[in-house]
C-alpha positions in Angstrom: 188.6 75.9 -160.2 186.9 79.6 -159.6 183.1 79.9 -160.3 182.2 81.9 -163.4 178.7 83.3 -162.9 178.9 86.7 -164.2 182.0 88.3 -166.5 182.3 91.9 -167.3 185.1 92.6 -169.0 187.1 93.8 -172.0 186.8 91.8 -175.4 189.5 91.5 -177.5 189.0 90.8 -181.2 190.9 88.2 -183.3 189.2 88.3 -186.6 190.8 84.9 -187.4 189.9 81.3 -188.4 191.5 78.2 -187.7 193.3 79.5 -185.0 195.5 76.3 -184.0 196.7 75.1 -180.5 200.3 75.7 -181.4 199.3 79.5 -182.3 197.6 79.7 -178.7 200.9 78.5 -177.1 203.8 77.1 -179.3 205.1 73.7 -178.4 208.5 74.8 -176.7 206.3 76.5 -174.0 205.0 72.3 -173.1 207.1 71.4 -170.9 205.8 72.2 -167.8 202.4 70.5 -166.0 202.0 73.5 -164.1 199.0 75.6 -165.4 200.5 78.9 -164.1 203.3 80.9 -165.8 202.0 80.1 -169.7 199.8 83.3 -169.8 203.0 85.5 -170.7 203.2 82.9 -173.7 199.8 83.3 -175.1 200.2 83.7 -178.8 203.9 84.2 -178.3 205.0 84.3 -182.2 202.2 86.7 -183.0 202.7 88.8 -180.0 206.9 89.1 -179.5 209.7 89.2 -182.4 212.1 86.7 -182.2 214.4 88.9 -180.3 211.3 88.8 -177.7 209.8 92.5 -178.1 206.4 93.0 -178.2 204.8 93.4 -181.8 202.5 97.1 -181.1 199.8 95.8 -183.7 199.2 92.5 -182.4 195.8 93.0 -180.4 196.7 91.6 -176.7 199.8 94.1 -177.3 197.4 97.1 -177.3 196.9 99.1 -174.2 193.2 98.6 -174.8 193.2 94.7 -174.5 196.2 94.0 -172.3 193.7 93.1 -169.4 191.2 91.8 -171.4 188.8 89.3 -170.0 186.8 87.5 -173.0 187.8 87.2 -176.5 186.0 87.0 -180.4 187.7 84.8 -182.9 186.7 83.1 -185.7 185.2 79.5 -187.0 187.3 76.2 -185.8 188.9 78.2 -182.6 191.3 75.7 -181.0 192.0 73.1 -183.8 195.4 71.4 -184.1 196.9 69.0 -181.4 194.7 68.8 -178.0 197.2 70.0 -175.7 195.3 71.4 -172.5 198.2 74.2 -171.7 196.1 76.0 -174.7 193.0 76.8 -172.0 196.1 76.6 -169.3 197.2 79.8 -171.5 194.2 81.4 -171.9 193.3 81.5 -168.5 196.6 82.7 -167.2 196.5 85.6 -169.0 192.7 86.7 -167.8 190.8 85.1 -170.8 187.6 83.6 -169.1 185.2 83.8 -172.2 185.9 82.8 -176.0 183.8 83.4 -178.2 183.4 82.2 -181.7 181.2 80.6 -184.6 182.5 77.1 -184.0 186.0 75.4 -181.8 187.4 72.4 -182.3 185.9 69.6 -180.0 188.9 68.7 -177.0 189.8 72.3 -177.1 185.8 73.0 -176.5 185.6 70.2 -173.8 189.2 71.4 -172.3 188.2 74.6 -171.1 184.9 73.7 -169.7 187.0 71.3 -167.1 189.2 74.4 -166.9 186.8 77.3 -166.0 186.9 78.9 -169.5 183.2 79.4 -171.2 183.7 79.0 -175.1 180.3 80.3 -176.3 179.3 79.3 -179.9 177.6 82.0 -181.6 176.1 82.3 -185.4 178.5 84.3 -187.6 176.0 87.5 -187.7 176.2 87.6 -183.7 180.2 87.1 -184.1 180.2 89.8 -186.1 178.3 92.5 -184.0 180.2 91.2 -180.8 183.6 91.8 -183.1 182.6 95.6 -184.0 181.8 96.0 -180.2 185.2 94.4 -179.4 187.5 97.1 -181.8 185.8 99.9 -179.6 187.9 98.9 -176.5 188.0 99.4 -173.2 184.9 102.5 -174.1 182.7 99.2 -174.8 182.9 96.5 -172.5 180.6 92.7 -172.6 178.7 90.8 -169.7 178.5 87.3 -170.2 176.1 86.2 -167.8 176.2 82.6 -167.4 173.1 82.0 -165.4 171.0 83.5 -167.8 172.7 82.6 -170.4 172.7 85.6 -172.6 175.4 87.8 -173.8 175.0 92.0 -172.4 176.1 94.6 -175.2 177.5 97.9 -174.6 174.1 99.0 -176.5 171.9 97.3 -173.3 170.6 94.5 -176.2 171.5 91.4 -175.3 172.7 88.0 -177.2 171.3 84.3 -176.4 173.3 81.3 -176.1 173.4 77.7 -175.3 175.2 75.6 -172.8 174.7 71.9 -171.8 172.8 72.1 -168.0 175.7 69.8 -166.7 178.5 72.5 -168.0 177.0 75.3 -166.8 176.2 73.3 -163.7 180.1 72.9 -163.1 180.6 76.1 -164.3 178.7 78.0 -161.6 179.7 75.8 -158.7 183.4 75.8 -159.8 183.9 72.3 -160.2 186.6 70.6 -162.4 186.7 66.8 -162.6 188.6 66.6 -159.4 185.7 68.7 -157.9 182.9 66.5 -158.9 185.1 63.3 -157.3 185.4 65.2 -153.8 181.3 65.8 -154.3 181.1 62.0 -153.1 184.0 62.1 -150.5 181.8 60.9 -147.5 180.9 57.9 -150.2 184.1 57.1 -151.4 185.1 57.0 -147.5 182.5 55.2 -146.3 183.2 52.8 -148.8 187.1 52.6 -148.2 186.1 51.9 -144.2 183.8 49.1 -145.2 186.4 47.4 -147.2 189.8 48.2 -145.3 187.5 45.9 -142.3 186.6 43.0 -144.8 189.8 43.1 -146.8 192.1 44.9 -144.9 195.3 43.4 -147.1 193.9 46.0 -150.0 194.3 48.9 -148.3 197.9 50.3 -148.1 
């Protein structure tokens, strides 16, 4: 999983609530386990007709946000069914940042274990980020995870919280699989110890 320390990037505003799992990426795109390939996917029926051209007002459509790097949406971000390939999604089209005024709890704990920050924000603070977003690519945010704040194109910046043990994983670019391997001397060690005692357990 790639670090996140510091994002500068584009925002791209989706003045929306109770944007669902299925809207992120629709359930015929599920099949796979790979997380790669579902970024051209992201928010498919809002973004392509069904003849599969691109729909000019949808915002990731917009020359502005095609390569944009964080997103502002509104309350409940990520409710519905708790399909992973949602952050899969996101973070295969370059979306690295969400923020919003509230997300839906395993979409919230999925894209921490996949390198995604979803930052919960009051609705005011949505609000200001969301005018900041319309201005495009002439207004870009830094979300600077060590310090935890959020940089406007103004120069003020914007406070928020994360749990010490997410933003720990976070910076250091470790997923679950990552925190296992942490104690990989350990867990060999241990496998030595008991392929000499019970050597009929170990394949």
């Amino acid at each position: 999983m790639d670090k996140f320390t510091t994002l500068t990037g584009v925002a791209a505003p989706l003045p929306m609530i109770n944007v669902d799992t299925d809207m992120i990426i629709p359930k015929q795109f599920l099949k796979t386990i790979k997380r790669t390939g579902l970024g051209k996917h992201l928010f498919d029926e809002m973004r392509y007709t069904q003849d599969g051209a691109e729909i000019p007002d949808f915002v990731l459509n917009k020359p502005a946000y095609r390569k944009a790097q964080i997103l502002v949406s509104g309350e409940n971000f990520g409710c519905g069914s708790s399909r992973e390939h949602a952050p899969w999604a996101l973070l295969d089209f370059g979306i690295r940042a969400v923020i919003a005024p509230s997300f839906a709890d395993i979409f919230f704990n999925n894209c921490f274990k996949n390198g995604i920050l979803p930052i919960r924000l009051p609705q005011e603070q949505v609000d200001q980020l969301m005018e900041d977003a319309r201005k495009g690519a002439n207004a870009t945010l830094t979300v600077d995870l060590e310090r935890q704040v959020i940089e406007r194109p103004d120069g003020s910046t914007i406070p928020f919280d994360v749990e010490p043990f997410r933003k720990h994983c976070l910076l250091n670019g470790l997923d679950d699989i990552g925190l296992t391997l942490q104690h990989a001397a350990e867990i060999d060690g241990y496998e030595a110890q008991l392929r000499q005692r019970q050597p009929w357990l170990i394949a």
